[in-house]
N, C-alpha and C positions, 0 to 999 in steps of 0.2 A: 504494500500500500504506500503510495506516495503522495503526502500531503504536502502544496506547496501555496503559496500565494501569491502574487501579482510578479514575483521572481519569476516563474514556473511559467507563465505566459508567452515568455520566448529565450529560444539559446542552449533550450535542453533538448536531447535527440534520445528518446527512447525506441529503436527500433525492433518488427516484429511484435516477438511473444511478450517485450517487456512491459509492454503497456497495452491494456483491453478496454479498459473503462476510465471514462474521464469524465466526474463532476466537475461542472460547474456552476459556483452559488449564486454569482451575481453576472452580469454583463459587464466588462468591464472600461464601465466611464471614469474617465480622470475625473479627481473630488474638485470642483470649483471652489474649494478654497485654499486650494495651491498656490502660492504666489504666482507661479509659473503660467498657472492654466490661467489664474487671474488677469494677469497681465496679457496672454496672449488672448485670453476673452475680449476684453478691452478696446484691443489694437482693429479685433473684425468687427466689432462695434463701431471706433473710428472708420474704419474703411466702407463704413454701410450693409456689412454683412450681419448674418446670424452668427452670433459663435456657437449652438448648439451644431444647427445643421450643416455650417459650414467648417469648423473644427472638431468639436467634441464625439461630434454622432463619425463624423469617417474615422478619427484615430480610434476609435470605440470599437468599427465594424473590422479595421483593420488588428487589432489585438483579439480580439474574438476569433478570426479568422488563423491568426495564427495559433493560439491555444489552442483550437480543434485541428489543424496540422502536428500537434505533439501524440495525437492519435493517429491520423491517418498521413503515413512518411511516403507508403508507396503506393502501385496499385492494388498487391495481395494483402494490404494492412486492412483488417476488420476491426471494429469495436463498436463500444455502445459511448455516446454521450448523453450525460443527463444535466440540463440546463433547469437549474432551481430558481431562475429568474421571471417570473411571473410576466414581466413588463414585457418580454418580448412576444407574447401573444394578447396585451392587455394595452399597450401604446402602438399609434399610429407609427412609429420608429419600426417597433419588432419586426415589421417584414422587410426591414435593411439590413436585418442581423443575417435575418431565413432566406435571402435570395443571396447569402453571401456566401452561403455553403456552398461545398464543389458539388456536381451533378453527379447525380446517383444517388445521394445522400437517403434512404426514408426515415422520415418524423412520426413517430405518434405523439400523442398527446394524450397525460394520462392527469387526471385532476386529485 
């Protein structure tokens, strides 16, 4: 069992039989009260942008996309992932999480 947090999102390669099953608790959006995320909130403010949609939500779909790459490395890699994130079938966002997935992917949905 490998329990890891927002580290474990990218840079680790568990190939094959080492990795089957991948929770994940949350989606993972940078906290907006990061200096960092603050400041670059800000900046697409200044520039007339959204900072959710035009920052937060893509680095969002792009780190989601990678942690469900620490499952699936090749094309023979199988597993299960279980997304305990409610929001992404509950907010208009969630289906930028689900069309992010590579093809072939199947979803149930269990409540």
């Amino acid at each position: 069992v490998l329990v890891g947090v927002e580290s474990f999102w990218e840079g680790i390669d568990l190939p094959g039989e080492c990795l089957k099953t991948l929770v994940l608790v949350k989606l993972p959006f940078k906290s907006p009260q990061d200096p960092l995320v603050a400041a670059r909130s800000r900046w697409y403010q200044e520039q007339g942008k959204d900072p959710f949609t035009d920052y937060l939500l893509p680095e969002a779909v792009l780190v989601f996309r990678q942690g469900f790459g620490r499952l699936i490395r090749t094309k023979e890699d199988r597993g299960v992932v279980y997304l305990l994130d409610s929001r992404v079938l509950d907010k208009g966002y969630g289906r930028v999480f689900l069309s992010s997935l590579p093809p072939g992917v199947k979803m149930d949905v269990v409540e």
